[in-house]
C-alpha positions as CSV (number, residue, x, y, z in Angstrom):
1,X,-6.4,5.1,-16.6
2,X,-3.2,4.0,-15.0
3,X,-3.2,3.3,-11.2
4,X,-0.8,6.1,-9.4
5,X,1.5,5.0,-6.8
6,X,3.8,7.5,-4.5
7,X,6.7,6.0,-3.3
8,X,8.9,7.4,-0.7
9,X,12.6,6.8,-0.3
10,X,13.0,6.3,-3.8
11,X,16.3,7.2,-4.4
12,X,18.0,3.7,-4.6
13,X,17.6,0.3,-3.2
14,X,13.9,-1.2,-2.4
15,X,12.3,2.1,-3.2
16,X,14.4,2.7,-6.8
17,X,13.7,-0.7,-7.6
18,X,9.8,-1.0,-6.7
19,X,9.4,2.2,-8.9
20,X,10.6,0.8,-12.0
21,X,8.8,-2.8,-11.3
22,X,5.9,-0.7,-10.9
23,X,6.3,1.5,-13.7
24,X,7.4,-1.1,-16.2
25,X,3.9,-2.7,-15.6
26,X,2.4,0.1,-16.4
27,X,1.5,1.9,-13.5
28,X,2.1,6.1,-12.8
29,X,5.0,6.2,-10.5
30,X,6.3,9.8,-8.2
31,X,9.1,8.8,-7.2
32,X,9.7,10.6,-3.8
33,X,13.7,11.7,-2.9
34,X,15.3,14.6,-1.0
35,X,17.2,15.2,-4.1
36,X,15.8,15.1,-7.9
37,X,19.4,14.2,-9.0
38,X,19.5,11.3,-7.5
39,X,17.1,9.7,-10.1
40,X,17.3,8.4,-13.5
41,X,14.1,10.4,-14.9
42,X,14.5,8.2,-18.4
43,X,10.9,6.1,-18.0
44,X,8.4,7.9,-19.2
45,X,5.9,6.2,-16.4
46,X,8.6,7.3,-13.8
47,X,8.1,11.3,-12.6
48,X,10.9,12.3,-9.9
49,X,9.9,14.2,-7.2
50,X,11.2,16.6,-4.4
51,X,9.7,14.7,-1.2
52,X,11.7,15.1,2.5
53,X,9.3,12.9,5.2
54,X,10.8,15.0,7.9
55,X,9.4,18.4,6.6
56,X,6.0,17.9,6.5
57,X,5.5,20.9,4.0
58,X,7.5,19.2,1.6
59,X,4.6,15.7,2.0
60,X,1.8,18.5,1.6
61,X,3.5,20.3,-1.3
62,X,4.2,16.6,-3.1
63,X,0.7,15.3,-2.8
64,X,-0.8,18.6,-3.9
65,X,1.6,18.4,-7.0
66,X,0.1,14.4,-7.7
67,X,-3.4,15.4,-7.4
68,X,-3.0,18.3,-9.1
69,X,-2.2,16.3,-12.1
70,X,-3.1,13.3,-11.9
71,X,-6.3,13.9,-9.7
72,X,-5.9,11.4,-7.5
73,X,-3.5,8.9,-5.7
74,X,-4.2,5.2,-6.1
75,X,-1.2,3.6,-3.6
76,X,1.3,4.4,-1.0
77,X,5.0,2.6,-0.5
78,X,6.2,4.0,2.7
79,X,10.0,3.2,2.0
80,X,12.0,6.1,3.2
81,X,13.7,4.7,6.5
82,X,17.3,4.0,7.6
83,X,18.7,2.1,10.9
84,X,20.6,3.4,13.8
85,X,23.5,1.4,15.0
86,X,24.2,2.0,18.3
87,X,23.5,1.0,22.2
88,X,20.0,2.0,24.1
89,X,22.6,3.7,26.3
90,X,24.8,5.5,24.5
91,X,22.1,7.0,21.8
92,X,21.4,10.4,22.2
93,X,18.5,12.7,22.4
94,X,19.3,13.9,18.8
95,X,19.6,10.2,17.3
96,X,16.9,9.0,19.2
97,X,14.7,11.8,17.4
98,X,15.7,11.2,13.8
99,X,15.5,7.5,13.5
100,X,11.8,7.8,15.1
101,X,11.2,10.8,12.5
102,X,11.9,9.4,9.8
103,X,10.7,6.0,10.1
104,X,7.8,6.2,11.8
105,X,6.8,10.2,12.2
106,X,7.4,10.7,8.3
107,X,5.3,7.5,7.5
108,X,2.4,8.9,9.8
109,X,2.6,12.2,8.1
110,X,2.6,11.0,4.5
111,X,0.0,8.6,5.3
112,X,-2.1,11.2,7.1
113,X,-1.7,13.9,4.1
114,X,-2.8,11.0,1.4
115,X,-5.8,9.3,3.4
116,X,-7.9,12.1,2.6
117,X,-7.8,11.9,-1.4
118,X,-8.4,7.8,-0.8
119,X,-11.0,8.3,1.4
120,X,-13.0,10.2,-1.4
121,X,-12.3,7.7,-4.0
122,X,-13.4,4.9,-1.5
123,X,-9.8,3.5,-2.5
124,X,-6.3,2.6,-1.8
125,X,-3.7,0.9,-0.7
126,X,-1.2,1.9,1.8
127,X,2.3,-0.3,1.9
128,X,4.8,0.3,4.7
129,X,8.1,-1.0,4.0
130,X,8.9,-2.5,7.6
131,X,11.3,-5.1,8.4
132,X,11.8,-9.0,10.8
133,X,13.1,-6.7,12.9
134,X,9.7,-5.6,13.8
135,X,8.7,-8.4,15.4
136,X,12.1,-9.5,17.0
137,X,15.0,-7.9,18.5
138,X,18.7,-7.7,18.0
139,X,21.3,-5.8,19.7
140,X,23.1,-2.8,18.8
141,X,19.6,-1.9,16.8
142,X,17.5,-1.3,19.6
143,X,16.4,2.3,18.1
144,X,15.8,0.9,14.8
145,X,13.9,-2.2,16.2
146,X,11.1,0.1,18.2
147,X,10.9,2.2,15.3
148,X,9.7,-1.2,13.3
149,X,7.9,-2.4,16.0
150,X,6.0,0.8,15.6
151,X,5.1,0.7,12.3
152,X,3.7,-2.6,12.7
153,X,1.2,-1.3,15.4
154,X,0.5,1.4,13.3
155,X,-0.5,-1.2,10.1
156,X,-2.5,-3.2,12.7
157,X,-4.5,0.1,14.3
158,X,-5.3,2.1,10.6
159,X,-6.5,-1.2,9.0
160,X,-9.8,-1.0,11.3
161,X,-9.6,2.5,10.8
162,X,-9.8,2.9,7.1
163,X,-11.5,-0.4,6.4
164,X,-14.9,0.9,5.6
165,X,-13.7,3.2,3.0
166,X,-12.2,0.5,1.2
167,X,-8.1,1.4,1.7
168,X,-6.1,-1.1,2.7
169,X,-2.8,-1.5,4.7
170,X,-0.4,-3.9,4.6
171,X,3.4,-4.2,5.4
172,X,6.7,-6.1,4.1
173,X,8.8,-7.6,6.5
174,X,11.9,-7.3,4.8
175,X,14.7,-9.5,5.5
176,X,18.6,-8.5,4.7
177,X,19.1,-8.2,1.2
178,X,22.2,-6.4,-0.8
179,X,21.3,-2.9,-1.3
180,X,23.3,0.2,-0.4
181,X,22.0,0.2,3.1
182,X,25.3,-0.2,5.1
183,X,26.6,2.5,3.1
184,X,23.5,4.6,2.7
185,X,20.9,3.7,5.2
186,X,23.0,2.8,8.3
187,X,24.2,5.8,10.7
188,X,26.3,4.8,13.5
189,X,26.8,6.0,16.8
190,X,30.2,7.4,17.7
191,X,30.5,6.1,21.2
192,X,29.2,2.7,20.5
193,X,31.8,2.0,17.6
194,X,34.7,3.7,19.6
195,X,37.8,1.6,21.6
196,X,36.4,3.2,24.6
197,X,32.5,1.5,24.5
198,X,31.9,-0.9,27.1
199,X,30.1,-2.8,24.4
200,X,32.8,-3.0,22.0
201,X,33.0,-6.4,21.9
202,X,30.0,-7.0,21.3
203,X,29.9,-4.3,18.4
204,X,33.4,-5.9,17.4
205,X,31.7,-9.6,16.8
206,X,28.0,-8.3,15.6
207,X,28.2,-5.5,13.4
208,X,30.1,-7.4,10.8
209,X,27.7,-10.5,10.9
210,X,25.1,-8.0,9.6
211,X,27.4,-6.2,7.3
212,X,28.2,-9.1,5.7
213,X,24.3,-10.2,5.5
214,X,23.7,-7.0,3.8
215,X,26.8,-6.7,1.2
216,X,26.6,-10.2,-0.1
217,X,22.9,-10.3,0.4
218,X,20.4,-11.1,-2.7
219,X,18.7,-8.6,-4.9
220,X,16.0,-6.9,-3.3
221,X,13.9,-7.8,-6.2
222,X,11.7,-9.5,-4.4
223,X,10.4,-6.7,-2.3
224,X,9.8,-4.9,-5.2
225,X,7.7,-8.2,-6.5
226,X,5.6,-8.0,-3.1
227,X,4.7,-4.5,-3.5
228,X,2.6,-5.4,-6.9
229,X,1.5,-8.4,-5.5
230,X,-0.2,-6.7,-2.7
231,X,-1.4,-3.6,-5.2
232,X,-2.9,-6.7,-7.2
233,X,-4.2,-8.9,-4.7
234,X,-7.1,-7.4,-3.1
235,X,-7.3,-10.5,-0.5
236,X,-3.3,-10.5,0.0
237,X,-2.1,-11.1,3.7
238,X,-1.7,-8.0,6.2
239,X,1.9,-8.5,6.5
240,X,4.4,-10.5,3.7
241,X,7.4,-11.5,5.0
242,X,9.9,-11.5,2.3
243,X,13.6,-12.6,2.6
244,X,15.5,-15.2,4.4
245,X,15.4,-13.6,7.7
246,X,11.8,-13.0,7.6
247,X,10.8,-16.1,6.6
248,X,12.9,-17.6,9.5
249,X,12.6,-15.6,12.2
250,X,9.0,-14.2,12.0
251,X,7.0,-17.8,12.1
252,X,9.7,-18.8,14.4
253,X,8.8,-16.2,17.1
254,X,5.5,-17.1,16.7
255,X,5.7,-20.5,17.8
256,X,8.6,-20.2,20.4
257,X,8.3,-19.2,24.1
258,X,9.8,-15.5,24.9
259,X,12.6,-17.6,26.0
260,X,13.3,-20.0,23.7
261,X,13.2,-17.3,20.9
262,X,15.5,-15.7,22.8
263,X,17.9,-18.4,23.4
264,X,17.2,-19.4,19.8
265,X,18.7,-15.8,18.5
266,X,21.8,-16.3,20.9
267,X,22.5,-19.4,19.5
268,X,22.5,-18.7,15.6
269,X,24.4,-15.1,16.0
270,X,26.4,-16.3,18.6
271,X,25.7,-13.6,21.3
C-alpha cells in the first residue's frame, strides 16, 4: 500500500512541486490549499484538498477526510508559510500575529491533529519546511526570522518527544530559490516601504538584493528532492540544508564567533 503524505501549502512553489515529486514516485499525496482551484487535480496519485492552517477546524476536518479514506497518514510536509518584510518597529500587532500563525501556530496545530494517528501506527515522519533564516538573521525580516527560529526549536523539542513511537522530525533549511514567493509569499509592511520610514535606506539597498535572489533564483527542485530523501532515509540528518544560502551561511555560523558572523553578513550584503 502506498505511503500517504499531507502536504500543506500546496498550492505552488516548494509545496506544488514536492506533491508531484512525491506523487510521481508513487506515493498518495493531499495536497493542502485554501483554495481547490488553485490545483491541477490531473495525477491520479494527487487528491486536492481544502486545508487553511489558521482555522484549526479546517486541519481537523482535513485529517479526518485522509483517515477516513485512506486509514491512516504516513508523512507530514509542513510548507504553508510566507515572510513579513518589514522593521521590528514598525510591524504591527496584526502582522506580528499572522506571520507567527501561520508559520509556526498552523504547523503546531497540524502537527498536533496528525501525531495521534502516527502514534498508533508506531510511525511517521514529520517535515517542516524552515529556512537559513532560522539560524541567522537579516534585517527587514526580523518577524519572519523568529518565526523560523521557532520552528527549529520546535523540530529539536518533538524529536525527543515522539522518538519512542517511532515518528520522526526533521527540517529543510531552505535557501533562496525562484518560486513565486516575492509575489505570493512576501507581504510587506506599509510604513517600512514608504518615503517617510526612517529605514528607507536601508529597505531601498536590501529588499532588492533579495528580490533579485529570489526571481532569478534556481528551481526549487531540490527541496522537493530532500523531502523524499528524508521520507526514504530512515537515518537521514535532523536538519538538510538545501540551497546556496543554506549551505553557506548555516556551517558558517556554526564555526564563526557571534561577531564575526555578524560582520561576515555586513560584509557580503553590504549593510
Amino acid at each position: 500500500m502506498s505511503q500517504v503524505v499531507l502536504i500543506t501549502g500546496a498550492t505552488s512553489g516548494m509545496g506544488e512541486l514536492s506533491a508531484s515529486t512525491l506523487a510521481n514516485a508513487g506515493y498518495k499525496v493531499y495536497a493542502g490549499t485554501r483554495n481547490i482551484n488553485d490545483l491541477d487535480s490531473s495525477n491520479k496519485n494527487i487528491t486536492n484538498i481544502y486545508i487553511d492552517v489558521t482555522k484549526t477546524e479546517s486541519i481537523k476536518d482535513a485529517v479526518a477526510t485522509i483517515i477516513k479514506n485512506e486509514g491512516k497518514i504516513d508523512v507530514l510536509v509542513n510548507n504553508a508559510g510566507y515572510g513579513l518584510v518589514a522593521t521590528l518597529e514598525e510591524g504591527t500587532d496584526e502582522e506580528i500575529f499572522n506571520q507567527f500563525d501561520v508559520n509556526v501556530f498552523g504547523l503546531i496545530k497540524t502537527t498536533r491533529e496528525v501525531l495521534p494517528h502516527m502514534r498508533k501506527a508506531k510511525s511517521g515522519v514529520i517535515i517542516n519546511i524552515s529556512s537559513f533564516l532560522g539560524k541567522m538573521g537579516l534585517p527587514l525580516l526580523s518577524h519572519y526570522n523568529a518565526s523560523k527560529y521557532a520552528v527549529e526549536g520546535i523540530v529539536d523539542s518533538l524529536r525527543f518527544e515522539v522518538a519512542p513511537f517511532g515518528i520522526r522530525v526533521h527540517s529543510i533549511q531552505s535557501g533562496l530559490f525562484g518560486t513565486n514567493f516575492v509575489k505570493k509569499g512576501l507581504v510587506a509592511n506599509a510604513q517600512t516601504t514608504s518615503e517617510d520610514s526612517p529605514y528607507k535606506d536601508l529597505v531601498a539597498h536590501f529588499v532588492p538584493i533579495v528580490a533579485k535572489a529570489i526571481n532569478e533564483g534556481p528551481s526549487p527542485q531540490p527541496i522537493a528532492d530532500a523531502v523524499k530523501s528524508i521520507i526514504e532515509d530512515e537515518n537521514s540528518d535532523i536538519a538538510l540544508e538545501v540551497g546556496v544560502e543554506a549551505s553557506t551561511f548555516v556551517p558558517l555560523r556554526k564555526e564563526l564567533s557571534d561577531k564575526d558572523f555578524e560582520n561576515k553578513i555586513k560584509e557580503t550584503f553590504g549593510i
